[in-house]
C-alpha positions as CSV (number, residue, x, y, z in Angstrom):
1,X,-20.1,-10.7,29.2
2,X,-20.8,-7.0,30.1
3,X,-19.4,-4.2,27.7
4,X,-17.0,-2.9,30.4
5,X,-15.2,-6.4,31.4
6,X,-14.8,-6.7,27.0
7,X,-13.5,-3.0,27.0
8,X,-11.9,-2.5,30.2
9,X,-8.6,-3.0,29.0
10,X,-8.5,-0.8,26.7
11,X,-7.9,3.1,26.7
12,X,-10.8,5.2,25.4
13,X,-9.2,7.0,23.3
14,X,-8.4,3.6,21.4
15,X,-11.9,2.6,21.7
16,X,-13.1,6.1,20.1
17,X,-10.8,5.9,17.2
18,X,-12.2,2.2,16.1
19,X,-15.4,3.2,16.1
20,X,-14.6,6.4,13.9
21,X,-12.7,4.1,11.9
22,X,-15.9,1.8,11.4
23,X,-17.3,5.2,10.7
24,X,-15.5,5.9,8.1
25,X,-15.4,2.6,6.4
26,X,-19.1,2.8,6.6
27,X,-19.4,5.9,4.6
28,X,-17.2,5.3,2.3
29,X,-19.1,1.7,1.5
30,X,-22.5,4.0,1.4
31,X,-20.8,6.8,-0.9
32,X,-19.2,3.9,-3.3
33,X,-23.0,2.3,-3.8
34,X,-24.0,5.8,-4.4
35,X,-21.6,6.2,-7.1
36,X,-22.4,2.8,-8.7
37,X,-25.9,4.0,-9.5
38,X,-25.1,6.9,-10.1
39,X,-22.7,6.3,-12.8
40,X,-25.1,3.6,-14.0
41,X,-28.0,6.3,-14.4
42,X,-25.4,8.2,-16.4
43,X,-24.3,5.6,-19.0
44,X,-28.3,4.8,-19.6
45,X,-28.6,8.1,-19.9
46,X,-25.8,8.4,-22.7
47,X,-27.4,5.6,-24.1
48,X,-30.1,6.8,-24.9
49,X,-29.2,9.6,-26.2
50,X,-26.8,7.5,-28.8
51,X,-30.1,5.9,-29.6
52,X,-32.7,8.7,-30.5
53,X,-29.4,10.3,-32.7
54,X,-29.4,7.0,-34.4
55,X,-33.3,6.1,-35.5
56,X,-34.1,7.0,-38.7
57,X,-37.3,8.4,-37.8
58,X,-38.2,9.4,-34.7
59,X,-41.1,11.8,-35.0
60,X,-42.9,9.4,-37.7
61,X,-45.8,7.3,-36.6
62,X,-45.1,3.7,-36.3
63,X,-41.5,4.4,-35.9
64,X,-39.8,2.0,-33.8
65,X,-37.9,4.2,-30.9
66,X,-35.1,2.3,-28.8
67,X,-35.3,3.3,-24.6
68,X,-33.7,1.8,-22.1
69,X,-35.7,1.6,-18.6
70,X,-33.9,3.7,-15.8
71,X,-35.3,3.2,-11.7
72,X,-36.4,6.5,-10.3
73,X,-34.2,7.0,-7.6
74,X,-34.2,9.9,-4.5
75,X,-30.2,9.1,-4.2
76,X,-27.9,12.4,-3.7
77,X,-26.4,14.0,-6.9
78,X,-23.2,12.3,-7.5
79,X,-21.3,15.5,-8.6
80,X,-22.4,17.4,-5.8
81,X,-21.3,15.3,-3.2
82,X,-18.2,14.7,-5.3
83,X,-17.6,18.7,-4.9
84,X,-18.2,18.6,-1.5
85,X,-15.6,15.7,-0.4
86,X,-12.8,16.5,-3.3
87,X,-12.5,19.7,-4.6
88,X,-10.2,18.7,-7.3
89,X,-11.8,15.4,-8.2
90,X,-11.2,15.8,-12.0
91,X,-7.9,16.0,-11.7
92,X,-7.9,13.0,-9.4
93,X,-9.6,11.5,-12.3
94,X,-7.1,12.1,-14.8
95,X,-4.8,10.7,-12.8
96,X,-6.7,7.4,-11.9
97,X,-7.2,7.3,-16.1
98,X,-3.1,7.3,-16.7
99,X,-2.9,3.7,-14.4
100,X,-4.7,2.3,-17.3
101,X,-6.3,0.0,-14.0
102,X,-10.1,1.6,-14.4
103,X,-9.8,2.8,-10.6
104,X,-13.1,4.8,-9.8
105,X,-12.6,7.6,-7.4
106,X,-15.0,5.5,-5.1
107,X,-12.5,2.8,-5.2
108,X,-9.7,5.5,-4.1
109,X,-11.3,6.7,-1.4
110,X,-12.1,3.6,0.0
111,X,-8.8,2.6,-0.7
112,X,-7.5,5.8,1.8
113,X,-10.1,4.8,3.8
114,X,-8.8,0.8,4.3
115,X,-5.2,2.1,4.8
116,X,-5.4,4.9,6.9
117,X,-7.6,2.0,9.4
118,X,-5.2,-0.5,8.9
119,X,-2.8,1.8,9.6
120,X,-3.6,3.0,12.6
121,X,-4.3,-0.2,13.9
122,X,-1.2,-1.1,14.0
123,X,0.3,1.6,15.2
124,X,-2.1,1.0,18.3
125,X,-1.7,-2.8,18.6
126,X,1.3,-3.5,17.7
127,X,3.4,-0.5,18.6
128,X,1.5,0.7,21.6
129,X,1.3,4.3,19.9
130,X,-1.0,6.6,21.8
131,X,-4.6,7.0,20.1
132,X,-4.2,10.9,19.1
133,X,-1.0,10.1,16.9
134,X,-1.9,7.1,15.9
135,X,-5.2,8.9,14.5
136,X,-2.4,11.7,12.8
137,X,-0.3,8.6,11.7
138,X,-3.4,6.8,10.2
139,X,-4.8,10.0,8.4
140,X,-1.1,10.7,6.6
141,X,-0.5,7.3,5.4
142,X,-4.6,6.6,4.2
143,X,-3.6,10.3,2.1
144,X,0.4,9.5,1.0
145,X,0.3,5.5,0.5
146,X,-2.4,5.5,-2.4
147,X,-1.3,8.6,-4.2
148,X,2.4,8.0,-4.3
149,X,0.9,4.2,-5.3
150,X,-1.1,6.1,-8.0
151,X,1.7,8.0,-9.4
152,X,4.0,5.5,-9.5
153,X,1.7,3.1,-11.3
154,X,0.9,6.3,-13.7
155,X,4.3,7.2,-14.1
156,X,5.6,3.3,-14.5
157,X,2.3,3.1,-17.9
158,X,4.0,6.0,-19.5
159,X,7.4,4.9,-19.3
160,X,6.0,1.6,-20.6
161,X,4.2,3.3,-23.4
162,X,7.1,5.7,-24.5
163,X,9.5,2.6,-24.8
164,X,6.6,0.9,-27.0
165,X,5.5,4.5,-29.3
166,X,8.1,5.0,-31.9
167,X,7.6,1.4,-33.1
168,X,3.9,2.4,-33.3
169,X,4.9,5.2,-35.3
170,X,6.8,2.7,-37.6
171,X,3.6,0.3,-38.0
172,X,1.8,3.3,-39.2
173,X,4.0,4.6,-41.8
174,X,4.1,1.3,-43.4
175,X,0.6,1.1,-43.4
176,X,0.2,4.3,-45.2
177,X,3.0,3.6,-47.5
178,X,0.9,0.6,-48.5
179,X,-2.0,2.7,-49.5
180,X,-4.2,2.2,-45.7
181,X,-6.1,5.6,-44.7
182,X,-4.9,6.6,-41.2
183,X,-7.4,5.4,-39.3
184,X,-6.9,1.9,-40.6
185,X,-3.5,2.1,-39.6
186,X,-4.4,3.2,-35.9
187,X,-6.7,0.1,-36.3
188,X,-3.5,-2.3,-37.2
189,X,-1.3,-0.6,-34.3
190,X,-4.5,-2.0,-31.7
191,X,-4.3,-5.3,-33.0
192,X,-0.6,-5.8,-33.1
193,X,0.6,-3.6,-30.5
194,X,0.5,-4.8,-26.7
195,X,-0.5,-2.9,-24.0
196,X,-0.9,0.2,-23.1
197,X,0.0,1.1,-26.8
198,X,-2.3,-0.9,-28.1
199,X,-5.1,-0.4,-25.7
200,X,-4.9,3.3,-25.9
201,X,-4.4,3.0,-29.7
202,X,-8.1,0.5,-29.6
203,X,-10.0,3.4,-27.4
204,X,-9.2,6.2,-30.2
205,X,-10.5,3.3,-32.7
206,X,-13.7,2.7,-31.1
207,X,-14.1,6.6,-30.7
208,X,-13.6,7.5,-34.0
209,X,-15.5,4.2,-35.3
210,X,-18.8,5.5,-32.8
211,X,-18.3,9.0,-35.2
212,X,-16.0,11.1,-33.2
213,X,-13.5,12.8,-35.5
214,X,-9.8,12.0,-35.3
215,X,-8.5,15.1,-34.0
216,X,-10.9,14.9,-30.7
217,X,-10.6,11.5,-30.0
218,X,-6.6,12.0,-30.4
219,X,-6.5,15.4,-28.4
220,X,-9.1,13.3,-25.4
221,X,-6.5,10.7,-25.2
222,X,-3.7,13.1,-24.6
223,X,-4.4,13.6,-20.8
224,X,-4.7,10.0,-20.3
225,X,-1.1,9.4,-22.0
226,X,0.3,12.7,-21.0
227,X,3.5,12.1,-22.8
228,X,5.4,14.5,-24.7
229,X,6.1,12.3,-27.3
230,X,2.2,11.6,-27.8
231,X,1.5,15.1,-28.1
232,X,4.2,15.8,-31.0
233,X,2.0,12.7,-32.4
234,X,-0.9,14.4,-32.4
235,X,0.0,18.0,-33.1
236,X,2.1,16.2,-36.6
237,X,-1.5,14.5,-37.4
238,X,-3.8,17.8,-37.3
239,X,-1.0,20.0,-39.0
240,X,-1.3,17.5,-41.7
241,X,-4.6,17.4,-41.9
242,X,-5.1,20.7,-42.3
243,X,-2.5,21.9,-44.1
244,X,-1.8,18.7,-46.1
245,X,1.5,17.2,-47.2
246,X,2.8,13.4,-46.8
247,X,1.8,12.3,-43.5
248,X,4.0,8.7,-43.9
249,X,7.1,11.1,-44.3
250,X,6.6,13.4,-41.3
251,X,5.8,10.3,-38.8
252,X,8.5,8.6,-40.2
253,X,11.0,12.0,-38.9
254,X,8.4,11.9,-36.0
255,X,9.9,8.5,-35.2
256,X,13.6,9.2,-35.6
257,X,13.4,12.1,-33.3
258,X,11.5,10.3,-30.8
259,X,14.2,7.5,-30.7
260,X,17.3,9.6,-30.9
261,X,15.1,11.9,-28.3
262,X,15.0,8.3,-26.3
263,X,19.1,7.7,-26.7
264,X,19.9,10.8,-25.2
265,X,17.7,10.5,-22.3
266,X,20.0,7.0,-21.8
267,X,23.2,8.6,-22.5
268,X,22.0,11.3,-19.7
269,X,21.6,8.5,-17.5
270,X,24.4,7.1,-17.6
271,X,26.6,10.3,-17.6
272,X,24.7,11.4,-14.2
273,X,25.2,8.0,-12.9
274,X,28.2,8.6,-10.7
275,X,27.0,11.6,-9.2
276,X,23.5,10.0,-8.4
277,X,25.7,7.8,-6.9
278,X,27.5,10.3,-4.8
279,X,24.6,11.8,-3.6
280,X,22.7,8.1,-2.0
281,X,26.6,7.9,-0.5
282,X,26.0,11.2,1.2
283,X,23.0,11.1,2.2
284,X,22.9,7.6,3.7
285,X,26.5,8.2,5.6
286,X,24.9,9.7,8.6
287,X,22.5,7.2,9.1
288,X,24.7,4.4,9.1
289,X,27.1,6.0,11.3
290,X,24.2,6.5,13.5
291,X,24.2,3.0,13.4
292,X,27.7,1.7,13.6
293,X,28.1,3.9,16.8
294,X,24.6,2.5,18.1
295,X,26.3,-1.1,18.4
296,X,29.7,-0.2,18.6
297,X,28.5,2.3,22.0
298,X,25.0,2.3,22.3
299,X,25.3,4.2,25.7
300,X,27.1,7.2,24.0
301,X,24.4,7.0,21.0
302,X,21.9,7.3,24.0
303,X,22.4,10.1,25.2
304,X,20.8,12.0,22.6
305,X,17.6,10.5,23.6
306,X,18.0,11.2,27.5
307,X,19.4,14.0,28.1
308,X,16.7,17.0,27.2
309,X,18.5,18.9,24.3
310,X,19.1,15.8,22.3
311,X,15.3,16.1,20.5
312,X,15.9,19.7,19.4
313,X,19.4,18.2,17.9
314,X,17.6,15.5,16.1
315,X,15.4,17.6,14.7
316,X,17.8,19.8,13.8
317,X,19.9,17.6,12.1
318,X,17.1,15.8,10.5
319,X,16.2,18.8,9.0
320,X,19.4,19.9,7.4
321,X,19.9,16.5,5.7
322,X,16.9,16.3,4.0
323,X,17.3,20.0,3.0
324,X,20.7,18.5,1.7
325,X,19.1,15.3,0.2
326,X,16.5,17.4,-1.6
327,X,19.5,19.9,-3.0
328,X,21.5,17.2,-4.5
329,X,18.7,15.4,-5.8
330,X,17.8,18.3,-7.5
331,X,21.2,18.9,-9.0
332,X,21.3,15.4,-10.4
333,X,18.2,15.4,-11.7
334,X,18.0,16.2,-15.5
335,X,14.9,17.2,-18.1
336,X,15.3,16.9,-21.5
């Protein structure tokens, strides 16, 4: 079988945008192997470095020194090519961190990478879209899909974890009541609290157990959390420790505002109910008018798409109603 009777039904442009899809996935596959040892060379780096602070003796003669082996490799720096392809790659990073899911950036871009191909794919083969949109269409939805999939999984942990924190709060009171230091208590919270309270709760335990201080290993979990109410946690802890005073009685006060701060956020909700309401009413109307008069007279609904003006009216129209969407979302929307 010659390459023109396997590819001759095909438009070229369709051809060229598989292979710069195979392109893609290919580099991405080489830059996520690159990352692998790369971040392995880092973690036997930081271990060795944990080991040489921890021997008694290194200088002396006959002391035993702990090293783990690490392979010489010519492989690109990891943070520069990072800094080439994304800019802004710690912030992408802190926002991987807040799924609690352990996604590496590697793992994101491939991610893009896979949709953006799968995407456009079908577009192509299923819809018969023309290979320069489809290529558009493929590169918005590889960029949209996995960030609004990331921030909805971040967004869904801290919602998760501000229904779960006051009754934290509660388990560590009446652990200090009882007489347990504060750490201890943090410990008891790991141990009886599920996740994510708990699991965040274990990672400032092992971090202060490895000889981090409190305060920096409650201040580094605050952009993982990113919660208000975490941050009144830790800001109530380091006053207290530095100022002194009863600790049990100001996270008990902690607690109560962060519950009653909880019931008004409900009561909110429910009073903005009815005009959330409102606005899905209005903003879906025109579209299922559009649609009622599509199967009542579809050759009257038509005529927007044959006669020459009707694009520049859709557009049009399209355009104010998400203008109006956006405005009454906005006016129902409330921060507390």
């Amino acid at each position: 079988m010659t390459m023109s009777t396997m590819f001759g039904t095909y438009d070229p442009g369709v051809l060229l945008m598989i292979a710069g899809l195979a392109v893609a996935v290919a580099a991405v596959v080489l830059f996520g192997g690159i990352m692998v040892f790369g971040g392995q060379r880092q973690t036997n780096r930081r271990l060795n470095e944990i080991a040489q602070r921890w021997q008694p003796n290194a200088s002396a003669p006959g002391a035993p020194t702990v090293r783990i082996s690490q392979k010489d490799s010519s492989l690109p720096s990891v943070d520069k090519l990072l800094k080439q392809l994304l800019p802004r790659r710690d912030m992408l990073r802190r926002r991987l961190r807040k799924t609690g899911y352990g996604i590496s950036v590697g793992q994101y871009v491939m991610s893009c990478v896979a949709v953006g191909a799968v995407s456009g794919l079908i577009q192509v083969f299923f819809f018969g879209v023309a290979a320069p949109v489809a290529i558009l269409g493929a590169v918005a939805s590889g960029l949209a899909l996995p960030h609004m999939t990331v921030g909805w999984l971040g967004l869904r942990r801290q919602k998760k974890f501000t229904s779960q924190f006051p009754e934290a709060i509660d388990l560590i009171v009446r652990g200090l009541r009882s007489g347990l230091p504060v750490i201890e208590s943090i410990m008891t919270v790991a141990q009886e609290m599920p996740k994510p309270v708990g699991e965040e709760f274990r990672t400032i335990a092992d971090a202060v157990r490895f000889g981090q201080t409190l305060e920096d290993a409650l201040w580094d979990a605050v952009p993982r959390i990113d919660t208000p109410e975490f941050k009144f946690f830790v800001v109530a802890i380091a006053v207290q420790r530095e100022t002194g005073g009863n600790l049990a009685e100001t996270l008990e006060n902690l607690s109560d505002v962060l519950r009653k701060r909880r019931q008004m956020k409900k009561r909110i909700k429910a009073m903005a109910s009815e005009p959330k309401a409102s606005a899905w009413i209005l903003g879906c109307l025109p579209f299922i008018m559009f649609a009622i008069i599509f199967f009542v007279n579809t050759g009257y609904v038509m005529t927007l798409f044959t006669d020459p003006r009707g694009p520049t009216l859709i557009g049009f129209g399209l355009l104010s109603q998400f203008i109006g969407i956006a405005i009454m979302a906005k006016m129902v929307r409330f921060e507390i």
